[in-house]
C-alpha positions as CSV (number, residue, x, y, z in Angstrom):
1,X,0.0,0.0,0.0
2,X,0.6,3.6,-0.7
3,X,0.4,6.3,2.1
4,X,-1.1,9.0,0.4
5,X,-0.8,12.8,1.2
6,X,-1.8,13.1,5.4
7,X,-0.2,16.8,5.9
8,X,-2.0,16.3,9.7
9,X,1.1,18.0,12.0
10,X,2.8,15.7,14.7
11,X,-0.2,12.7,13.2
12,X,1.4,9.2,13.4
13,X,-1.3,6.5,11.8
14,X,0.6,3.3,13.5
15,X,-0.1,5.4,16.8
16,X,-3.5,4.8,16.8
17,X,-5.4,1.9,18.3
18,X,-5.3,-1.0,16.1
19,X,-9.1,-0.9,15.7
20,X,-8.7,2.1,14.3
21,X,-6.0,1.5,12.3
22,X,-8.5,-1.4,10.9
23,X,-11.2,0.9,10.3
24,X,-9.6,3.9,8.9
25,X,-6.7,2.4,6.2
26,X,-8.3,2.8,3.6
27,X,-8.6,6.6,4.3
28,X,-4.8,6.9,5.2
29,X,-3.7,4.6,2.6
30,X,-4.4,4.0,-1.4
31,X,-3.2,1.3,-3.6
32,X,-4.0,4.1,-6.7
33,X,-1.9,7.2,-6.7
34,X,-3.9,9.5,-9.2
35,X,-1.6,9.7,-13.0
36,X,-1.8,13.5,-13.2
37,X,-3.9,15.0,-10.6
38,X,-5.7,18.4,-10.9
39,X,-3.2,21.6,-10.8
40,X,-3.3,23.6,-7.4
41,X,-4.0,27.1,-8.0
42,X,-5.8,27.0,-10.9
43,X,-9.4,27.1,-12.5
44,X,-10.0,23.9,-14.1
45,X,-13.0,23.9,-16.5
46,X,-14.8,20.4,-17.0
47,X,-17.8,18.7,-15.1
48,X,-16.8,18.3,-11.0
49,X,-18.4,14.5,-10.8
50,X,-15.8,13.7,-13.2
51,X,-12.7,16.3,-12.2
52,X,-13.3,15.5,-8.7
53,X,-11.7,11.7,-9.6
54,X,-8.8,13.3,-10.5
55,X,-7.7,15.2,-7.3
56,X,-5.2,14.3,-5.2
57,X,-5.9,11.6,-2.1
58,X,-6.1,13.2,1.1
59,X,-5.5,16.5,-0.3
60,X,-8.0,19.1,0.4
61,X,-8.3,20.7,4.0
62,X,-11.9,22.0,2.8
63,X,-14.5,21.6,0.2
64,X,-16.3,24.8,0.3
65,X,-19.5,25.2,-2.7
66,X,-22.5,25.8,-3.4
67,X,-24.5,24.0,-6.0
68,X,-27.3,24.4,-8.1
69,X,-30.5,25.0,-6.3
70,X,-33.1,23.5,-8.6
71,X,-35.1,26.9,-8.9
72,X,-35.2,27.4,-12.3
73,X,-32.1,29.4,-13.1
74,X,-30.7,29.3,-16.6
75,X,-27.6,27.2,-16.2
76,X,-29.7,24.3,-14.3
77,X,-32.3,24.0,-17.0
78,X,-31.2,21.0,-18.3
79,X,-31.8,19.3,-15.1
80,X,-34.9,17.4,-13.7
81,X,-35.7,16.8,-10.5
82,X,-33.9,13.4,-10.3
83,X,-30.8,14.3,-12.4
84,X,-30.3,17.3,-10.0
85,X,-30.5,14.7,-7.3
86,X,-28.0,12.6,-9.0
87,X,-25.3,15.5,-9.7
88,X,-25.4,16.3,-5.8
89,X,-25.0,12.7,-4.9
90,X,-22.1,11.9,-7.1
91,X,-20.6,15.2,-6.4
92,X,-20.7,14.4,-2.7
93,X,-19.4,10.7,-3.5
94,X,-16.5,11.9,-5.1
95,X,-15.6,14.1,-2.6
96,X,-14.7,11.5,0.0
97,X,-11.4,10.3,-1.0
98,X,-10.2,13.8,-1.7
99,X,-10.7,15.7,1.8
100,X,-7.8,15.1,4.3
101,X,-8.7,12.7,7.3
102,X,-10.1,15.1,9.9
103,X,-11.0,17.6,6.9
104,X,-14.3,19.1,5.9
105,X,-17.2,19.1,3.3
106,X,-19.2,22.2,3.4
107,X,-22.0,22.8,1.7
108,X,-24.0,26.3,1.1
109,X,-27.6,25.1,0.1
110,X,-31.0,26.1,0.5
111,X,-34.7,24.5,0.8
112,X,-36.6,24.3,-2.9
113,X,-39.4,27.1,-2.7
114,X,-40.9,26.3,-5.7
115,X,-41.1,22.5,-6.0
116,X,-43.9,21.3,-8.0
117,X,-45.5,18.4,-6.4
118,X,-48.8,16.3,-8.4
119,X,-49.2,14.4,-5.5
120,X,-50.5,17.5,-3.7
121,X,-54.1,18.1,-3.1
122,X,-55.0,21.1,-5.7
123,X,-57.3,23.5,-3.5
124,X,-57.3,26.9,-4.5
125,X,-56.5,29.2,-1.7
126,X,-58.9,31.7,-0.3
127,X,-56.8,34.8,-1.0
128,X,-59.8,37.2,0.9
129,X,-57.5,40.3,0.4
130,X,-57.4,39.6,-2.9
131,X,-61.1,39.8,-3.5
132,X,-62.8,42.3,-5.7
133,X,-65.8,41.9,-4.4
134,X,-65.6,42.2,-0.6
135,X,-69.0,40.1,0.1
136,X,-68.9,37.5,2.6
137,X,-71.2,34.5,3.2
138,X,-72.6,36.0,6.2
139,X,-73.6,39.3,4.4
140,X,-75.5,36.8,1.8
141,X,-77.2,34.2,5.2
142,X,-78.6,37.6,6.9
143,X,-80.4,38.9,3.7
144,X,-82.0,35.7,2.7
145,X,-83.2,35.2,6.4
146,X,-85.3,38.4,5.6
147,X,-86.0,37.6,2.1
148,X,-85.9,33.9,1.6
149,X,-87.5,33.3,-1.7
150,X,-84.9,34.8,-3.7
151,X,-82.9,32.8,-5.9
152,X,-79.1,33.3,-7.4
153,X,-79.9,35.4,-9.6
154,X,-81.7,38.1,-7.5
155,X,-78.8,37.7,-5.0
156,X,-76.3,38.8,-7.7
157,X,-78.4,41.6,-9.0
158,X,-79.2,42.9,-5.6
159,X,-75.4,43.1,-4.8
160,X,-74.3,43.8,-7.6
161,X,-72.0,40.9,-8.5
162,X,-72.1,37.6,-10.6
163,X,-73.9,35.0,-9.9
164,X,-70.5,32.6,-9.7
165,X,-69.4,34.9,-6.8
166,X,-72.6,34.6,-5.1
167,X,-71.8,30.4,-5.5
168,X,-68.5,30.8,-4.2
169,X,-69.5,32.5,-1.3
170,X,-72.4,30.1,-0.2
171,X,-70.9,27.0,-1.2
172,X,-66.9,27.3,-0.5
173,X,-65.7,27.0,-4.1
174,X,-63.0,29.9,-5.1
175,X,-62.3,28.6,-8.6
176,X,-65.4,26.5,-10.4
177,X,-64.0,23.7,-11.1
178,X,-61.3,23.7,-8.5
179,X,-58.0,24.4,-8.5
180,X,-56.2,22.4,-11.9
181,X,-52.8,23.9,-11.7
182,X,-50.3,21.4,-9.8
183,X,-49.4,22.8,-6.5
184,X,-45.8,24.1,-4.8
185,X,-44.6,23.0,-1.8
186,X,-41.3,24.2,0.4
187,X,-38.9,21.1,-0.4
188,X,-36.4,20.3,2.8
189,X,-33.0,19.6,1.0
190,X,-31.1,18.9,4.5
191,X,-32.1,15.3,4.7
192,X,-31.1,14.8,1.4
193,X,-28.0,16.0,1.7
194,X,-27.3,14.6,5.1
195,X,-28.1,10.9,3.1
196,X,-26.2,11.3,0.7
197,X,-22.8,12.6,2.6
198,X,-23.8,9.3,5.5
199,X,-23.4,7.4,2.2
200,X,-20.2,8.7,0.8
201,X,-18.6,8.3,4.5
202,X,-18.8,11.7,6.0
203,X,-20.5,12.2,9.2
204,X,-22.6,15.9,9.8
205,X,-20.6,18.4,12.0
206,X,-21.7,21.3,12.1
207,X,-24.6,23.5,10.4
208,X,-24.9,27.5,10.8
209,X,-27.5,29.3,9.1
210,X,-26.5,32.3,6.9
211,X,-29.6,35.1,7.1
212,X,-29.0,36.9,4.4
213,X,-31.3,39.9,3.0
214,X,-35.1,39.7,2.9
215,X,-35.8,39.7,-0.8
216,X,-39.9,41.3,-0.2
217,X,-39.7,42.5,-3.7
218,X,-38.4,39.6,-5.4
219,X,-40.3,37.0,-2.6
220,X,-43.0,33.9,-4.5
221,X,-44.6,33.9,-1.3
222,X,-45.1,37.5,-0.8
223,X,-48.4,37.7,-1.4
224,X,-51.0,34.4,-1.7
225,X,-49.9,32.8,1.3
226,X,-48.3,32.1,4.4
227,X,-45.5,30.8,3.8
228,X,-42.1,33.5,4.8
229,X,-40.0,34.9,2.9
230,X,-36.6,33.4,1.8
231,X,-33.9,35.5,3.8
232,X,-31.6,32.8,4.8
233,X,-29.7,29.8,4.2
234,X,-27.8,27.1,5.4
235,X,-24.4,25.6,5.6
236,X,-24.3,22.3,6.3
237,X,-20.3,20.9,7.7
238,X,-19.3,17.5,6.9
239,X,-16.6,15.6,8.8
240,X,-14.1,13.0,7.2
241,X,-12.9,10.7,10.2
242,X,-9.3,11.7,11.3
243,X,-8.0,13.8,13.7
244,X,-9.2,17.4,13.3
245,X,-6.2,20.3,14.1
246,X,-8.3,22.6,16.7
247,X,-6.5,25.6,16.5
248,X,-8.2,29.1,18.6
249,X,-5.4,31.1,17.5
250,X,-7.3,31.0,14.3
251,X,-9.5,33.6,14.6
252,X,-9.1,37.0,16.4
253,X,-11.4,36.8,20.2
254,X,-14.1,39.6,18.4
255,X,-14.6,36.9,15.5
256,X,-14.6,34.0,17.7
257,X,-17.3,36.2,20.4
258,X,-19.2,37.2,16.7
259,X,-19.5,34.2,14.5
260,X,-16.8,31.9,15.2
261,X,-18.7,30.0,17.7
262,X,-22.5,31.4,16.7
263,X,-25.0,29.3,14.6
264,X,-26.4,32.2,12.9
265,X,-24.1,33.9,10.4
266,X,-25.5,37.4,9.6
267,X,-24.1,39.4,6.1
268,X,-25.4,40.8,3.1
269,X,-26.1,38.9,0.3
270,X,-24.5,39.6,-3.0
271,X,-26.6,43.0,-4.1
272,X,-26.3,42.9,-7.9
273,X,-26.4,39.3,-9.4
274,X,-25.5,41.1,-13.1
275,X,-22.5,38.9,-14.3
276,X,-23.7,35.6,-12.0
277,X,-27.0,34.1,-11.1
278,X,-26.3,33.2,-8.2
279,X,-23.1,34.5,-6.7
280,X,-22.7,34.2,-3.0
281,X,-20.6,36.9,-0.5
282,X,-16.9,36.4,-0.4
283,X,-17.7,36.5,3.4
284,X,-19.3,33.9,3.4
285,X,-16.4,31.0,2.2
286,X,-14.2,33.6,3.7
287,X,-15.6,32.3,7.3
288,X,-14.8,29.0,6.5
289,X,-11.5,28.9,5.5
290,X,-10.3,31.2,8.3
291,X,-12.2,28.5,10.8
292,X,-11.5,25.2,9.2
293,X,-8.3,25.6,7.8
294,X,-4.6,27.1,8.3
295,X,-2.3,29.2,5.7
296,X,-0.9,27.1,2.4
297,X,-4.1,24.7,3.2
298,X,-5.4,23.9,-0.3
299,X,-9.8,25.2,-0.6
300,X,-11.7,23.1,-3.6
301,X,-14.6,24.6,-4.6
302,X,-15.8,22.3,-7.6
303,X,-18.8,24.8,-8.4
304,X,-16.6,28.0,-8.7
305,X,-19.1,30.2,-10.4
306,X,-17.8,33.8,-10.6
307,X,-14.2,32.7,-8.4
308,X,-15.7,34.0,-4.8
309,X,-14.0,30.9,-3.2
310,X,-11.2,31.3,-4.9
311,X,-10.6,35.4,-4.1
312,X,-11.4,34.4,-0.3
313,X,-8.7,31.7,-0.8
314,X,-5.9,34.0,-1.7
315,X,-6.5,36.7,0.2
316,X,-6.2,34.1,3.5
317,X,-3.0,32.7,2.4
318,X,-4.2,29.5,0.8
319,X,-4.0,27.6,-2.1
320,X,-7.4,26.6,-3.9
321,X,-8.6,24.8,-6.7
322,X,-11.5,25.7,-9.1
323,X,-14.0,23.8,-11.0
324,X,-16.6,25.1,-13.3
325,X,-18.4,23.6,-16.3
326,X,-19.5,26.9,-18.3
327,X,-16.9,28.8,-20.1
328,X,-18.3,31.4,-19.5
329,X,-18.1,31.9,-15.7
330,X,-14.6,30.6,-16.3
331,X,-13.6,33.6,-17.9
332,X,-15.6,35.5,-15.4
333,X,-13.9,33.9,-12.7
334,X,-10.6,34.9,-14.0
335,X,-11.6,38.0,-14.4
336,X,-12.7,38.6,-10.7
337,X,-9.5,36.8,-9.2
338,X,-7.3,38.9,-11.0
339,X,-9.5,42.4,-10.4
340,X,-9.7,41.2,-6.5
341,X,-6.1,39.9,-5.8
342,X,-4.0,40.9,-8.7
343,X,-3.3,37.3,-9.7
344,X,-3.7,36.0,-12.9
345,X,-5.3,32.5,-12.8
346,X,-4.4,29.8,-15.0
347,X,-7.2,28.2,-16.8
348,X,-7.1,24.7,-18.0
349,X,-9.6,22.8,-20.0
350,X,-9.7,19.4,-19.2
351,X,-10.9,16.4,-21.4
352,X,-13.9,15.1,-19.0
């Protein structure tokens, strides 16, 4: 067997109990040394559930991303439900092998809004504020009581409304006919992603939420419901077994006292989304790599986007690697890193 890259300071693997030994080899050790892994440092365009194979063992102190959210933007469109699913998964997967022993997984994500679901019961809402006519049944009861011979008709003419309103009201139905369109239901991603990084070996951590600005303007539930508006998110910390360097010197005491140790991260999102869909704050893989990781650590982030992970990266002293699949936000990414740092990324297109 080949020992494979450990970089864990003072770490001696035939010091552990043998149990553990056992149990963890095959994370320490690897009878397949990777012909030509990915380049540190540099923005590798290609598809990450394939790129991701090609990493070094045991290399990267964190994996910090954040993936498609299945909301309908414009470089997810090819996806369904299930081949989404399937991208996370395999992206997770891959990721094992490639994060140090005692290394992290972390994963900015947040619940599907929007998710379209037939097996929902499709019952239209009753949106009263909404209502152009602002009769209610018990308006309609207490005039029949004194007039009880009238029918729909005279109803509607003597309040001066359809008879179809005067129906909805007595009977309950909003829309005649009921409600056709399939309904949308708040998807919870965390279980899904907590399965699917159990499977690939890693073990939840940590989670902190990230509120973010309340979009009231650009909100789907603003108006015909109940349900609140999207203002935060979450990210979700996953362990690889090994020992974990616990170092307070890290951060300074104010960042320890104001997020370091807190479960709610509070920052701006990113105001103008003009060059990226979805671009996230550099404070927010910022955090992470000044918690989870020391200087000349290497950062992946296989979804690099518009090269946020990457500018956090340099500017803390580490190395990172980039993934993308569009050429597009390639370009864009090195763009930003060398507008942000004053570095010049390379970019390397590899055969997938």
């Amino acid at each position: 067997m080949k020992k494979m890259n450990n970089k864990t300071d003072n770490f001696r693997f035939d010091r552990l109990p043998r149990d553990l030994q056992k149990s963890l080899s095959t994370i320490y050790y690897s009878e397949k040394p990777i012909r030509n892994p990915l380049a540190v440092n540099v923005i590798h365009q290609g598809n990450a559930a394939i790129l991701l194979k090609k990493i070094e063992p045991n290399s990267i102190a964190v994996s910090v991303w954040s993936p498609p959210y299945f909301v309908g933007k414009n470089y997810e469109k090819h996806l369904d439900f299930e081949s989404w699913k399937e991208l996370l998964k395999s992206v997770i997967a891959n990721h094992f092998s490639i994060i140090k022993p005692g290394g992290f997984l972390v994963i900015n994500i947040a619940d599907i809004l929007v998710f379209r679901d037939e097996s929902m019961p499709k019952i239209q809402a009753d949106a009263v504020h909404r209502k152009k006519v602002q009769l209610t049944k018990e308006e309609i009861l207490n005039f029949l009581v004194r007039n009880p011979t009238m029918n729909r008709n005279d109803l509607a003419k003597h309040f001066n409304c359809s008879e179809q309103t005067i129906d909805r009201r007595l009977n309950g139905n909003n829309v005649r006919g009921g409600k056709h369109e399939t309904q949308s239901r708040v998807k919870i991603i965390g279980g899904l992603v907590e399965d699917w990084a159990l499977s690939a070996g890693f073990y939840p951590y940590d989670r902190r939420i990230w509120v973010k600005d309340a979009a009231w303007e650009n909100s789907r539930w603003a108006s015909l419901s109940y349900r609140s508006v999207d203002e935060f998110e979450y990210i979700y910390i996953f362990w690889k077994p090994g020992i974990t360097k616990y170092d307070r010197n890290r951060l300074s005491d104010d960042d320890w006292k104001n997020w370091g140790s807190r479960g709610v991260w509070q920052f701006p999102s990113v105001r103008a989304n003009n060059d990226h869909e979805a671009k996230f704050p550099v404070e927010l893989p910022t955090r992470v790599i000044k918690l989870l990781t020391d200087e000349n650590d290497i950062v992946l982030d296989c979804f690099m986007g518009s090269g946020t992970t990457a500018i956090a990266a340099i500017r803390e002293k580490r190395n990172f690697i980039g993934i993308e699949l569009d050429s597009d936000y390639v370009e864009l990414s090195k763009i930003n890193i060398l507008k942000e740092t004053g570095i010049n990324p390379i970019i390397m297109l590899n055969a997938n």
